[in-house]
N, C-alpha and C positions, 0 to 999 in steps of 0.2 A: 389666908387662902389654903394653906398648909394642912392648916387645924381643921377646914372645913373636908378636904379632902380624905383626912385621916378619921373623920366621922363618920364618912361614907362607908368608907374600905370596910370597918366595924362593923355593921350596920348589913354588910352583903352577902354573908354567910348566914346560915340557918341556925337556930339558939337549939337547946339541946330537947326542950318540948317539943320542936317541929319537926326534928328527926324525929322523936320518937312516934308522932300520931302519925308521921308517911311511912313510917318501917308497919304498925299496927295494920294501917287502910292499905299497904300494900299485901300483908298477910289476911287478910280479911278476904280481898281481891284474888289471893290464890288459892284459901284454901277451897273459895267458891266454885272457881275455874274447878279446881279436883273435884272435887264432888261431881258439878255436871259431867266432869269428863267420866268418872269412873261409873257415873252410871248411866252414863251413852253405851260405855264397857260391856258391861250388862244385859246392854240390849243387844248387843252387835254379837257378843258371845254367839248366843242360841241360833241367832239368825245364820251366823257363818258356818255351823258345824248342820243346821237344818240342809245348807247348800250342798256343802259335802255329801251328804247323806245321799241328799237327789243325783248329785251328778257318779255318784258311787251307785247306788241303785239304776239309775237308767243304764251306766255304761255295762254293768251285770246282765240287765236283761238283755242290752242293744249284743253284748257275746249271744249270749244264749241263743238265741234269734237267729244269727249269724251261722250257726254251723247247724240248728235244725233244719234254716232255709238249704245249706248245703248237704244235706242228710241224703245219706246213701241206703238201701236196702235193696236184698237180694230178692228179684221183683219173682224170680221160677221157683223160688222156697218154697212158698205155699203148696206146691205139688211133691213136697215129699216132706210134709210136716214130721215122720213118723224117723227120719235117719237125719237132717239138718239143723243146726243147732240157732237159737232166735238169731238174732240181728240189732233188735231193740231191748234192752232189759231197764227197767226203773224198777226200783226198790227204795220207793221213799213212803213210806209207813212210818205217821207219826209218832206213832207210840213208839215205836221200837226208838225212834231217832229222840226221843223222852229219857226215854230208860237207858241209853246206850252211846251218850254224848262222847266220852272220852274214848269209845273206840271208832279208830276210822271205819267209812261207811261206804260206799259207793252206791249214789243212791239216783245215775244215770249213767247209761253211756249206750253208744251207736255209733257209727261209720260215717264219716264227710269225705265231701272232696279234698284229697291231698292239696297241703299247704308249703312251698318252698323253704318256709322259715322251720322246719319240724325235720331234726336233724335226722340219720341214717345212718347204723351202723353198714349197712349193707344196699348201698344204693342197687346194684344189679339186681335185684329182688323184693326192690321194693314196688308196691304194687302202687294205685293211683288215687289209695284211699290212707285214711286217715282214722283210726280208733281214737274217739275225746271220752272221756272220762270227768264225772260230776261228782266230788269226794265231799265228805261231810267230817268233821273232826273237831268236838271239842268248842263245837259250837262256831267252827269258818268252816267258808266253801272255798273247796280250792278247784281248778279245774289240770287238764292232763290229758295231752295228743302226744300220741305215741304213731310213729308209721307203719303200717300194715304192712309184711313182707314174706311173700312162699318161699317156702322151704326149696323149690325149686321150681324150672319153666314147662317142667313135661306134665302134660292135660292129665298124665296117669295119677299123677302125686299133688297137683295145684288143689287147695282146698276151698271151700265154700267159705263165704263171707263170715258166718257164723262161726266155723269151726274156726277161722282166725282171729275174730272178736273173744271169743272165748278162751284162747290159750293166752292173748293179749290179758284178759281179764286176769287168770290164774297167776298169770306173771307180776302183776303187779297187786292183786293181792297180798303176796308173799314180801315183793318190798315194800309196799306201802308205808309201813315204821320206820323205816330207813327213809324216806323217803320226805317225811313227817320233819326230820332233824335237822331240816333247814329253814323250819319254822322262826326260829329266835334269831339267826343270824341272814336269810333273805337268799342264801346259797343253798340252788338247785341241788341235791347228793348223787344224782345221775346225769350223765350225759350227755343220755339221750331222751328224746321227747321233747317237749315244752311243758313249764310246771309254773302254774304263776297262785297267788292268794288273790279270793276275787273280794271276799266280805267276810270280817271277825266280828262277832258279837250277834250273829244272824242266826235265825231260824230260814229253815227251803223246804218247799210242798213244792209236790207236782202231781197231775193227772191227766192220765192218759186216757184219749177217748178214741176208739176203735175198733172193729166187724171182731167177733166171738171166735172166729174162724182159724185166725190168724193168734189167737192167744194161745199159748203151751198148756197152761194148766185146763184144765174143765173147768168151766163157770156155772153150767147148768143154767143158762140165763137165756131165753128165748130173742129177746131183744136183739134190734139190727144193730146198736151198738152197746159196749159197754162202756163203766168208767170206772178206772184200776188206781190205784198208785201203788202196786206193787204188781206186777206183769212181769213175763218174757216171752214177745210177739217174735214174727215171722218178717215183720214190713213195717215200717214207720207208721205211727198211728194218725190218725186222722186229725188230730186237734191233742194240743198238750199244752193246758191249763197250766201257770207258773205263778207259782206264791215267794216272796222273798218278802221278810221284817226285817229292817236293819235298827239297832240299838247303841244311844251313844250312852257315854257313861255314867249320868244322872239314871238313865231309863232300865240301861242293864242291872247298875244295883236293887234297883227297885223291885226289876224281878226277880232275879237272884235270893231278896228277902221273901219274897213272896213263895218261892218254891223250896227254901227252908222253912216256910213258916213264922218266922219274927217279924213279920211286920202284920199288924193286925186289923183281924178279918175284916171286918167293915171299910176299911181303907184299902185294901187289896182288892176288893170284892168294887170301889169303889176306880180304882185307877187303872185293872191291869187291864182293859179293854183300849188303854189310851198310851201306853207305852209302844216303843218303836213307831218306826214310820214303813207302811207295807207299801209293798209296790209288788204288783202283780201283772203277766201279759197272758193272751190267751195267744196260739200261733198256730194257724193252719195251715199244715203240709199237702200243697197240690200233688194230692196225690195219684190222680189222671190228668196231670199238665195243664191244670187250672191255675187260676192265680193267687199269687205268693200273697196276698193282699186282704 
């Protein structure tokens, strides 16, 4: 009985071939699982950075939108076109934004309604508007609310919307570089204003469409409207057309060779209509208190 027991016991462990074929079929088992999983990987990559993209791009335009619908313009301008300084200036001309990537750009800005969140150095004076700024640098769009505020309350010295958009404008032209320095590290260099990074790796159009009347320069164009992307009006314009490409990093290199030149013609001439993902709104300003819609 002993002996037969002691045959068993032997006999209940695995011999050294059966390890070896379940150690094999179970490396065979994972290396398969890897493979499916890494190129699930793969798939989920593009898809998760494609999501990004959109919810980065809408929430872009859903600003933008947001403070044109809030858009302010000094409505009695127009009758003294020839002493008041615009209200509205876009300066987004592609070419130039081509040629001129690594210097900052300001290639929008206008008046909103004042925001609580947009700090003050000088609350007593500051007024109930809001100067936003649409910077270009180096290929990101940054944007930039600064609070509007007179120089003081007497009607003799209060200035025109313009003239305070404008010296707002000169002001931060000047720090702009400074301003820029908190690019790599995410720290505002002023503060005051609001300064946030909206989209890196992007290209920004805009066009303004709007009565000849109210534009600074001469147009020489008989037509009841024009259409600018580079203006300084009087009054918010009627409709302002908005182009944004955002590019991830496969796309950006791509074009990157493409505007050096190393990557070859036939294949550039073949993909660059298909790089980035564009997202564009068009937004019309009620601007006889029609709807925002």
């Amino acid at each position: 009985m002993n002996r037969q027991m002691r045959k068993q016991g032997r006999r209940a462990g695995m011999t050294m071939i059966e390890l070896i074929s379940a150690l094999a079929l179970f490396v065979i088992i994972f290396g398969t699982l890897m493979i499916i999983l890494r190129a699930a990987m793969h798939l989920w990559a593009p898809e998760q950075s494609n999501q990004q993209d959109q919810i980065r791009g809408e929430t872009v335009m859903d600003i933008l939108v947001s403070d044109f619908y809030q858009g302010f313009a000094d409505n009695g301008a127009a009758v003294h076109l020839s002493t008041n300084e615009p209200s509205f200036v876009l300066d987004c001309d592609t070419n130039t934004l081509a040629t001129a990537a690594m210097d900052p750009k300001i290639v929008l800005y206008f008046a909103r309604h004042a925001s609580p969140k947009i700090a003050s150095q000088d609350p007593p004076m500051r007024a109930s508007l809001d100067a936003v700024f649409y910077v270009c640098y180096s290929n990101c769009l940054s944007r930039h609310v600064y609070p509007l505020q007179y120089d003081s309350w007497t009607d003799d010295t209060r200035k025109t919307l313009g003239e305070l958009l404008r010296e707002r404008y000169s002001q931060l032209s000047g720090e702009i570089q400074d301003i820029y320095g908190w690019l790599p590290s995410g720290i505002p260099g002023t503060s005051e204003g609001l300064h946030s990074l909206l989209a890196d790796r992007c290209e920004f159009a805009a066009l303004a469409i709007l009565p000849p009347a109210l534009v600074r320069q001469e147009t020489g164009s008989i037509e009841p409207l024009v259409i600018l992307d580079r203006c300084e009006a009087f009054a918010l314009p009627d409709i302002l057309d908005v182009a944004l490409v955002l590019y991830n990093d496969e796309d950006w290199n791509k074009r990157q060779r493409i505007l050096n030149g190393t990557l070859p013609h036939e294949e550039a001439e073949r993909i660059q209509g298909f790089l980035g993902k564009l997202f564009s709104k068009r937004i019309a300003f009620p601007a006889k208190g029609g709807s925002r819609l």
